[in-house]
C-alpha positions in Angstrom: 33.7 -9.2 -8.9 31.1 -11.5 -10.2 27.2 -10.5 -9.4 26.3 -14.1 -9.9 24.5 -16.6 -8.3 25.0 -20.3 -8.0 22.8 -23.2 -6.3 26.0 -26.2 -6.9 23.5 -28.7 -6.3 21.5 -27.9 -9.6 23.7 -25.2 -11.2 21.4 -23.0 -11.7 23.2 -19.3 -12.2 22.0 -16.0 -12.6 23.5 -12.4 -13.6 22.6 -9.3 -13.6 24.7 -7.4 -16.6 23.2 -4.0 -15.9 19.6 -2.4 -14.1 19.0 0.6 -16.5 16.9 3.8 -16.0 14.3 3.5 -19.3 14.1 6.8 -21.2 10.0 7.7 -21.1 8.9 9.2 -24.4 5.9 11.6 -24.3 3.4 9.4 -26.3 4.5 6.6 -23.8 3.6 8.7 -20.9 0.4 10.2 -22.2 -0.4 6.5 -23.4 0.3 5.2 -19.7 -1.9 8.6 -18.3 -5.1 7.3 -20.2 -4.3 4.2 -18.2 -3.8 5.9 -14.8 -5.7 9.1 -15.8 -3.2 11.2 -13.0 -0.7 12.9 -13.2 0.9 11.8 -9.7 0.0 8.2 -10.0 1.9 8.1 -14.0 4.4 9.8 -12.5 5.0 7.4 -9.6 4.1 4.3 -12.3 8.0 5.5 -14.1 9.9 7.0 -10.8 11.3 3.6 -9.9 11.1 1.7 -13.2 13.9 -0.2 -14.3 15.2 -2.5 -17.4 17.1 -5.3 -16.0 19.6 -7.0 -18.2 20.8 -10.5 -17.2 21.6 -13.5 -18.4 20.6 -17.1 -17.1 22.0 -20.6 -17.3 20.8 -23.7 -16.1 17.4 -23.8 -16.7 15.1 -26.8 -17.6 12.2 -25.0 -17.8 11.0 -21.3 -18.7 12.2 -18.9 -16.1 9.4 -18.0 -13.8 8.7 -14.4 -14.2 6.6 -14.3 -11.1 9.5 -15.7 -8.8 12.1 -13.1 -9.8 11.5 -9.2 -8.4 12.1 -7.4 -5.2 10.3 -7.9 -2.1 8.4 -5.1 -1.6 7.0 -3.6 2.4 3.3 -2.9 3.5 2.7 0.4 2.5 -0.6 2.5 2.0 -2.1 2.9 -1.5 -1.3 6.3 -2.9 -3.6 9.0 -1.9 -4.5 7.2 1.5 -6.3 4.4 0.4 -5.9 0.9 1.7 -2.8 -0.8 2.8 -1.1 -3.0 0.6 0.2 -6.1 1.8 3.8 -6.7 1.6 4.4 -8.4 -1.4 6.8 -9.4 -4.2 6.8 -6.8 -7.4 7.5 -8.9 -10.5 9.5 -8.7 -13.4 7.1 -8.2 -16.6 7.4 -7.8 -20.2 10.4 -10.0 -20.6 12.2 -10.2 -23.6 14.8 -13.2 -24.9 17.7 -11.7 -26.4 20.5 -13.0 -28.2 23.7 -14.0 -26.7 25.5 -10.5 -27.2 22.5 -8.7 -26.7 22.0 -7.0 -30.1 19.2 -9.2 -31.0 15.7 -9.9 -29.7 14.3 -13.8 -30.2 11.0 -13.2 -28.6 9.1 -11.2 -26.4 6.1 -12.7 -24.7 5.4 -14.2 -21.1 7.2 -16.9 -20.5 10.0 -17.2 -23.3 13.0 -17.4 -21.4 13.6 -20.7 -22.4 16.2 -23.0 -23.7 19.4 -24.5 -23.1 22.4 -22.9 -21.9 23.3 -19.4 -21.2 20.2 -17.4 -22.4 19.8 -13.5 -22.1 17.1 -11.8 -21.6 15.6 -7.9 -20.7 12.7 -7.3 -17.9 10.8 -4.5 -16.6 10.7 -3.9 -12.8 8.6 -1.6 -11.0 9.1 -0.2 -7.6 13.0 -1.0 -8.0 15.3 0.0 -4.4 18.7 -0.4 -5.4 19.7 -1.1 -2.3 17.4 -4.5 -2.2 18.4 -7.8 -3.6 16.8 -9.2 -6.3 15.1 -12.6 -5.9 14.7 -15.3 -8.2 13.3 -19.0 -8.3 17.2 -20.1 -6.9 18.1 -17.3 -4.6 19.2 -14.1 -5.2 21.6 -11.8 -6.7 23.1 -8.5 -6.1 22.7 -5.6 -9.1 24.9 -3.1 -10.4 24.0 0.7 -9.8 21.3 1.9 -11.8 22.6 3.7 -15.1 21.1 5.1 -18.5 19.3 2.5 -20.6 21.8 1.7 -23.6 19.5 2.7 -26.8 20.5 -0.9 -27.7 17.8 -1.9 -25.4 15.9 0.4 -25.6 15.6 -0.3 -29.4 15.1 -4.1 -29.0 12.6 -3.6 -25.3 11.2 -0.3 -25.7 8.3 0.3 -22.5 5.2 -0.7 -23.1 2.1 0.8 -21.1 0.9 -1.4 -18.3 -2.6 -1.4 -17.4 
């Protein structure tokens, strides 16, 4: 069964190859606390985080970042705070990978670019599994959520968000 996506009018295809659970190191998470400085709120920053693995085709200009994530319900801010406004949670800290994967081209906003089939790895807050993803062209169905291969997590490894 395919997980792709295809508009026929502009050919435009996307597939997930895998939605991986990222292994946390301590000196990420402390490094992410100084950012949050609680323990709940790091703690909720990794519960849902994902590395999504997938590979484009199709594309005439970079993939937008802010167009591909999960929809994501009005809910209240942790602790009782405001409400949030439902909203789409973005992919982030993309990374352009070679075509088998072992390789990382770049890793910046806004470099998955090219011709032809191009490969990349995002991060993904806030992930529900049982949500399609959404991109610029539609949207896709993921695989269950596994282990991070340390392939990726060598060429990706989490960065803290602030």
């Amino acid at each position: 069964m395919s997980l792709a996506i295809l508009n026929r009018v502009s050919m435009h295809c996307l597939e997930v190859l895998g939605v991986y659970r990222p292994q946390i190191s301590a000196e990420t998470w402390r490094e992410q606390w100084t950012i949050t400085a609680n323990d709940d709120l790091t703690r909720a920053h990794f519960e849902k985080l994902v590395l999504i693995e997938a590979e484009v085709e199709g594309m005439t200009e970079p993939l937008k970042m802010g167009r591909l994530g999960q929809m994501q319900p009005k809910r209240p801010t942790y602790g009782g705070g405001p409400v949030y406004p439902s909203h789409m949670q973005c992919g982030y800290d993309e990374g352009l990978l070679s075509l088998d994967g072992r390789a990382l081209i770049e890793r910046k906003m806004n470099c998955i670019h090219g011709t032809g089939r191009l490969r990349f790895g995002v991060y993904l807050q806030y992930y529900h599994p049982q949500k399609q993803l959404l991109w610029e062209f539609g949207e896709v169905t993921c695989p269950p959520v596994e282990d991070a291969p340390v392939r990726l997590l060598t060429l990706l490894p989490y960065r803290a968000v602030r």
